[in-house]
C-alpha positions in Angstrom: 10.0 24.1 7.3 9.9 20.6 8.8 7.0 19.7 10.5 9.3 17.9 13.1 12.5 19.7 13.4 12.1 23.4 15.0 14.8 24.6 13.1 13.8 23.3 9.5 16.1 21.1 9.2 17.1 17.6 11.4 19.6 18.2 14.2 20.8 14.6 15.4 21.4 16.3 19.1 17.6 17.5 19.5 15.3 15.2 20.6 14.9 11.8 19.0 12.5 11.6 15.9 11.7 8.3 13.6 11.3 10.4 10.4 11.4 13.9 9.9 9.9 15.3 6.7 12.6 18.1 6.2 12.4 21.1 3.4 14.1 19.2 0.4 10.8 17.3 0.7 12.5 14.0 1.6 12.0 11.7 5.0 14.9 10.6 6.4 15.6 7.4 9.5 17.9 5.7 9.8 16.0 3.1 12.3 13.3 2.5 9.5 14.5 2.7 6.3 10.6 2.0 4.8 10.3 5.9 5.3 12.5 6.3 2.1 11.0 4.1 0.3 9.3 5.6 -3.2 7.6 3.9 -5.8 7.0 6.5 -9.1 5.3 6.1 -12.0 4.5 9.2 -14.6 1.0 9.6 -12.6 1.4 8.9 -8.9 3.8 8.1 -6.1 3.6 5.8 -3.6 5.5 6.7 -0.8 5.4 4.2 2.7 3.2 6.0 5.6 5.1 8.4 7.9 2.5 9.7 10.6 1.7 12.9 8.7 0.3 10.7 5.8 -1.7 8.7 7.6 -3.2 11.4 9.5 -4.3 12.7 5.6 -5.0 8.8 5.1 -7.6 9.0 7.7 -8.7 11.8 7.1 -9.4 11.0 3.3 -11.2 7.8 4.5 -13.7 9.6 6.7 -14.6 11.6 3.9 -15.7 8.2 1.7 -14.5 5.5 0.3 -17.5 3.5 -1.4 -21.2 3.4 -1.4 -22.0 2.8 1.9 -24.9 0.7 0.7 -22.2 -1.8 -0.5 -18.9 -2.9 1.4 -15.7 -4.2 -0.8 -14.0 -5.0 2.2 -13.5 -8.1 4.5 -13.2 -5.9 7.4 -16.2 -3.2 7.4 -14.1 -0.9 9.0 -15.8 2.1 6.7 -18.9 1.5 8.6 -17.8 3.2 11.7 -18.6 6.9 12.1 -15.7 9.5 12.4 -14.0 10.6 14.5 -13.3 6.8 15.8 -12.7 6.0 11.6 -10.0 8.0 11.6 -8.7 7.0 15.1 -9.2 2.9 13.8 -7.4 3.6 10.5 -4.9 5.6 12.1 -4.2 2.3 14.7 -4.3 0.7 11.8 -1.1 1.8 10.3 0.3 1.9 13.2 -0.1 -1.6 14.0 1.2 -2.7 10.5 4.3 -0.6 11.4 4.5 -2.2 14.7 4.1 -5.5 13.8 6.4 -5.5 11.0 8.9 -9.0 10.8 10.8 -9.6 8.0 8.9 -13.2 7.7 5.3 -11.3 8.1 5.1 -7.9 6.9 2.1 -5.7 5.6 3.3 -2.8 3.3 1.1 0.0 3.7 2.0 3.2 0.8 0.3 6.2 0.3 -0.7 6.7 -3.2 0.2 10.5 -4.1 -1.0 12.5 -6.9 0.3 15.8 -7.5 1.6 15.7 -3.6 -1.8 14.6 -2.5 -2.8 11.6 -0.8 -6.0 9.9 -2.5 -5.8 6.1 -1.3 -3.9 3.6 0.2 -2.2 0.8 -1.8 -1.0 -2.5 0.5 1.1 -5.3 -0.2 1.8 -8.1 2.7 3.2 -11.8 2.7 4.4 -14.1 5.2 7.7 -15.7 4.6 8.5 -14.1 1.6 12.0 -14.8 1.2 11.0 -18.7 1.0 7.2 -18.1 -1.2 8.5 -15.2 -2.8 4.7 -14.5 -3.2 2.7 -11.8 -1.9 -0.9 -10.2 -1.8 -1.7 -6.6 -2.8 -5.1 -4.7 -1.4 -6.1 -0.9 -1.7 -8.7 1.3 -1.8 -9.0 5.4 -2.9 -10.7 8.0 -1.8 -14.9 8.5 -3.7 -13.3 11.8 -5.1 -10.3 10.0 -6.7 -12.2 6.9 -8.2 -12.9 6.3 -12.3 -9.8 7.8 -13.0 -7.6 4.9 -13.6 -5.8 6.0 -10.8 -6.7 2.3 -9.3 -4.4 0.8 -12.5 -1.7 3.1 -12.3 -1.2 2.4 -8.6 -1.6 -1.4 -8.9 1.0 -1.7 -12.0 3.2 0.5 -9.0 3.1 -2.1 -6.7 3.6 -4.7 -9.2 7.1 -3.6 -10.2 8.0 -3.1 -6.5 6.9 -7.1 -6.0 8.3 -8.5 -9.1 11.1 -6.4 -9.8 12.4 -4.5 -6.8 11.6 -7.8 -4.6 11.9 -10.8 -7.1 8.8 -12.3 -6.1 7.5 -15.2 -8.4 4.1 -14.8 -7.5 1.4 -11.7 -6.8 -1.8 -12.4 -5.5 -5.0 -10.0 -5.2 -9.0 -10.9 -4.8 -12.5 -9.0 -4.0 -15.9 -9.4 -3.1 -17.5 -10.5 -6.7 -19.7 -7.5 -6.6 -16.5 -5.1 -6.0 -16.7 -4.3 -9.8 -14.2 -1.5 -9.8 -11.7 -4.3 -8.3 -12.1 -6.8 -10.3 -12.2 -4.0 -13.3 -8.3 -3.7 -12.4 -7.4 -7.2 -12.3 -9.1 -7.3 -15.7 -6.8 -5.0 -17.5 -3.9 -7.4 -15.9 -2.5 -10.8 -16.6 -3.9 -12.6 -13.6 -5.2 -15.7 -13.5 -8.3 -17.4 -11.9 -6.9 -19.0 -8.2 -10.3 -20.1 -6.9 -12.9 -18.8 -5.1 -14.1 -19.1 -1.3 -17.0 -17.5 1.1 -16.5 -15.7 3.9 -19.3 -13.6 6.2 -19.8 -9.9 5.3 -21.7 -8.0 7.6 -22.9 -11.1 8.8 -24.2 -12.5 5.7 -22.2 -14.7 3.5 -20.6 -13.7 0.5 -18.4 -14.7 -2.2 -14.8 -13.8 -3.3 -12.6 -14.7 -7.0 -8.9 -14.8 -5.6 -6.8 -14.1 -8.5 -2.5 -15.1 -9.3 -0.1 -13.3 -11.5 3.1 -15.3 -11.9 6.3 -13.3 -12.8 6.4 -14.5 -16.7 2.5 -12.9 -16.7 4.3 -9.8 -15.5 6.9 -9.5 -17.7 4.6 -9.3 -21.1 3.4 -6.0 -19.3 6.3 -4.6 -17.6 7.1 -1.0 -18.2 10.1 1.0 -17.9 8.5 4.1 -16.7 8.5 3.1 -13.2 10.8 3.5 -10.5 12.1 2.9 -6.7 13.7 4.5 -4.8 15.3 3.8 -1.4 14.8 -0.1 -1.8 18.8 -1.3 -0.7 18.0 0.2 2.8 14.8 -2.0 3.4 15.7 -5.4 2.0 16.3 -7.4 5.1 12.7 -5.9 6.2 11.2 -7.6 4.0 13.6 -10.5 4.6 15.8 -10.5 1.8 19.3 -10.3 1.4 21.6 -7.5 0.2 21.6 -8.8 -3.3 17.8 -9.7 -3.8 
């Protein structure tokens, strides 16, 4: 049954819906193609953020992301108590929707295992179609972690960059005591870009921004991976037809 559509299925005369997740298990729009966007790998899926996911995003959040004695990201927006958490991350994915040009855009997936949301993987770059370089961020649920889920989901995003998008250039960084990050990047041909300090929590602290150019990439790319629903979305993310 679709959790929009009354009848199970969409009906282009009922009321107006962005996506409707219908019973062959797909989203459709035609206003905002990034609804049929898929990346798959043998392990996972990442599928772009309708509002049902992100309501299981939240939700997932709430329940723990990290230590709470530690905080691997910029933003501490784990240290608020639910239910405004949920509400925050929720506004959150909205405004990244919302906000979305094709010359600044921040790529918010679900990661899916077996059906399941268990994290959020991000990727977001200004003027892309110029740079053709972007930046990659995520985070899974405490239940989800040392399962090399992190990996799978990062090598995910990597062929969506390098060779859905043609980027030249992926970027990624963390907090040098965000071990299970910087565990990742470890398995992957990045590169040391420098390092800078920023305040968390009000305290300074220290973060090792890392570079992956496409030759890197290509020593590691795999042919297990797919995407789906890409053609649709290219001018969102500022490229042409033929990118």
């Amino acid at each position: 049954m679709c959790n929009y559509c009354p009848s199970g299925q969409i009906d282009e005369i009922a009321t107006p819906h962005i996506a409707g997740r219908c019973n062959d298990g797909e989203v459709h729009s035609a206003h905002w193609p990034l609804f049929d966007l898929r990346v798959r790998t043998p392990r996972l899926t990442l599928q772009y953020a309708d509002d049902e996911l992100a309501v299981a995003l939240a939700d997932l959040a709430a329940r723990g992301v990290h230590d709470p004695a530690t905080m691997p990201f910029n933003v501490p927006w784990t240290d608020v108590a639910p239910p405004l958490q949920q509400r925050n991350t929720l506004q959150h994915l909205w405004s990244a929707r919302a906000e979305w040009r094709p010359d600044a855009w921040h790529c918010t997936f679900a990661v899916l295992v077996d059906g399941v949301a268990v994290g959020v993987q991000g990727v977001l770059a200004t003027d892309f179609s110029a740079l053709r370089e972007a930046s990659t961020g995520s985070w899974l649920g405490l239940d989800h972690q040392g399962k090399g889920i992190g990996t799978e989901m990062r090598q995910a995003v990597l062929h969506l960059l390098f060779a859905g998008l043609g980027a030249e250039y992926a970027r990624s960084g963390a907090f040098d005591d965000n071990a299970r990050s910087l565990g990742v990047s470890a398995k992957l041909p990045y590169e040391p870009a420098g390092r800078r300090r920023i305040l968390r929590r009000g305290e300074p602290a220290s973060i090792t921004d890392l570079r992956m150019s496409r030759d890197a990439w290509s020593t590691i790319r795999r042919d297990d991976i797919t995407i789906e629903g890409l053609a649709p979305c290219l001018e969102m993310f500022g490229l042409p037809p033929s990118a």
